[in-house]
C-alpha positions as CSV (number, residue, x, y, z in Angstrom):
1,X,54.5,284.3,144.2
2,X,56.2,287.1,143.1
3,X,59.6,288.1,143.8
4,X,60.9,291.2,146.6
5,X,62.3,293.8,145.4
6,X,65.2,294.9,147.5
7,X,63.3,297.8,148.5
8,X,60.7,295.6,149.6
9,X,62.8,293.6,151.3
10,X,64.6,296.3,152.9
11,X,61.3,298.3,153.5
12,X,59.9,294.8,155.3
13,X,62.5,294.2,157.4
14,X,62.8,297.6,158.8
15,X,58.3,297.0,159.3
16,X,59.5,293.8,161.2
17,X,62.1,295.2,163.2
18,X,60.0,298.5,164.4
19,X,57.5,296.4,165.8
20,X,59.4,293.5,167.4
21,X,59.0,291.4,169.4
22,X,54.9,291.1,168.9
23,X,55.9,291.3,165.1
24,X,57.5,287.5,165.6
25,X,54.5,286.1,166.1
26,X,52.4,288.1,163.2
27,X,51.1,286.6,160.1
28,X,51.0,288.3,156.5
29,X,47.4,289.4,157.3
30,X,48.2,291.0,161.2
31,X,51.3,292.8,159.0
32,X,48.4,293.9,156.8
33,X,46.5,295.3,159.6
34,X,49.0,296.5,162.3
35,X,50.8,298.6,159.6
36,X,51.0,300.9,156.7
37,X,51.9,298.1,154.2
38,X,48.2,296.7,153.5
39,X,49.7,294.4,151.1
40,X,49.2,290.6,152.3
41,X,50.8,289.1,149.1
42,X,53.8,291.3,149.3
43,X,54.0,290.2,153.5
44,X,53.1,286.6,152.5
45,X,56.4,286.7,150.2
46,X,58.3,288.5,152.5
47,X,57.9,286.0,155.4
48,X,58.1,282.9,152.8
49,X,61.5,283.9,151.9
50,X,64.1,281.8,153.6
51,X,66.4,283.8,155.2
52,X,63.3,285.6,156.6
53,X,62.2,282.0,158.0
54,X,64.8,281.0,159.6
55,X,65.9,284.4,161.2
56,X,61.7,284.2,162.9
57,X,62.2,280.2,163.8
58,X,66.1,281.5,165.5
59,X,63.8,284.4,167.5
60,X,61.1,282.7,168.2
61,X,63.2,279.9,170.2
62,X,65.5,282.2,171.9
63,X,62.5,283.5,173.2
64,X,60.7,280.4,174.3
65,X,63.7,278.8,175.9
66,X,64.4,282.5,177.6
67,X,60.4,282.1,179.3
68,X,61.5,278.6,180.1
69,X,64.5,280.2,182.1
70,X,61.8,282.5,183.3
71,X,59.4,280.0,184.6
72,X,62.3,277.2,186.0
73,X,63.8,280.3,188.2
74,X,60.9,279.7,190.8
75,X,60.2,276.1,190.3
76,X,62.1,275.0,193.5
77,X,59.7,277.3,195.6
78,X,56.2,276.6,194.0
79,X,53.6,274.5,195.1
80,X,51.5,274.8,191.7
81,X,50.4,271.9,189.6
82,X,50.0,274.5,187.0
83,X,53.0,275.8,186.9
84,X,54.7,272.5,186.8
85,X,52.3,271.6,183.5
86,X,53.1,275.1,181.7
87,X,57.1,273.7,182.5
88,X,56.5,270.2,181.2
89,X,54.5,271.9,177.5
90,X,57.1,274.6,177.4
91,X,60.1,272.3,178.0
92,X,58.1,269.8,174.6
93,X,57.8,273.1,172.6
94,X,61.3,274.1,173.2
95,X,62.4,270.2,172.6
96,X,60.1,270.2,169.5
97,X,61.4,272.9,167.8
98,X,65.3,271.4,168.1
99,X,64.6,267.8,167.4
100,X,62.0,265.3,166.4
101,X,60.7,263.8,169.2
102,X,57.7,261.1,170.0
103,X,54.1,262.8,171.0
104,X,52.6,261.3,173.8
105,X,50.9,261.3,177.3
106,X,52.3,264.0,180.0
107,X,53.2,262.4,183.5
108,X,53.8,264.8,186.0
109,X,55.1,263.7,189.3
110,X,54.2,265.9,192.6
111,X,54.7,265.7,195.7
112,X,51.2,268.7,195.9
113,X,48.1,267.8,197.6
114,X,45.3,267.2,195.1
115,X,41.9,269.2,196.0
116,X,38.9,267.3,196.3
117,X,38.0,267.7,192.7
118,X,41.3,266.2,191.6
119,X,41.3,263.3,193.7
120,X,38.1,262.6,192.7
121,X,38.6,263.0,188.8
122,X,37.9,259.4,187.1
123,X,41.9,259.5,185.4
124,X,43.8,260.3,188.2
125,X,45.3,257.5,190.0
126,X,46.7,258.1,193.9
127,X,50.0,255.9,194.6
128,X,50.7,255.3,198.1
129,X,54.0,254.1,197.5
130,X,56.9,256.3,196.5
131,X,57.9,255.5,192.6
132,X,61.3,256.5,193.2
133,X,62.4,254.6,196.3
134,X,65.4,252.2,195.7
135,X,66.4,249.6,198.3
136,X,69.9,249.9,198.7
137,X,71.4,246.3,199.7
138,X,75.2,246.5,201.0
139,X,75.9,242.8,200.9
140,X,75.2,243.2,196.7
141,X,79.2,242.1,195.9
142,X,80.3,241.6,192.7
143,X,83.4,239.3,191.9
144,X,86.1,240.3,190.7
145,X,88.8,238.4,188.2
């Protein structure tokens, strides 16, 4: 891989910033394409560099945790299982990208009807009781010293 120039670099960056934010999510080949700089080895180094990295990683989550804001805003209001899903994988991506964390099943709790095709799906599983129900006991006393 050959080195930038600072020209290049320069000339790059200014390519990046023109086209923002679509450009965040390009690869060297869409820079190829989308503009005047058909060079993909030159865009390849360019977006290998590290400072170039880790300025598209910084973007790319203040984006995805600003559509996260988007989509909570009318959470309390919606009645969509959908919704509540696109929440759940936004809220992992957005985790994912901060911190390692464990890969595994989705459960989504909802309080939404299920259609007839839903309720009749061979994974889903109806509980009649509420999960989250805690018997509260006032006699529980704990002694004291």
């Amino acid at each position: 891989m050959a080195k930038l120039s600072s020209e290049q670099l320069e000339q790059c960056w200014a390519i990046l910033q023109e086209f923002a934010p679509k450009s965040l999510y390009w690869n060297h080949y869409d820079f190829s394409v989308h503009t005047d700089l058909t060079d993909t080895d030159l865009w390849k180094a360019f977006l290998l560099t590290p400072d170039v990295k880790e300025w598209l990683q910084e973007e790319r989550n203040i984006m995805q945790e600003t559509e996260l804001a988007k989509l909570t805003d009318g959470v309390a209001t919606s009645r969509s299982v959908g919704q509540a899903q696109i929440l759940s994988a936004m809220d992992r991506l957005t985790t994912s990208n901060k911190a390692s964390t464990p890969a595994g099943p989705a459960f989504i709790y909802s309080y939404v009807p299920l259609n007839s095709e839903q309720r009749n799906a061979p994974n889903v599983r109806i509980l009649e009781e509420d999960i989250f129900h805690v018997d509260y006991t006032p006699e529980l006393k704990f002694d004291t010293p």
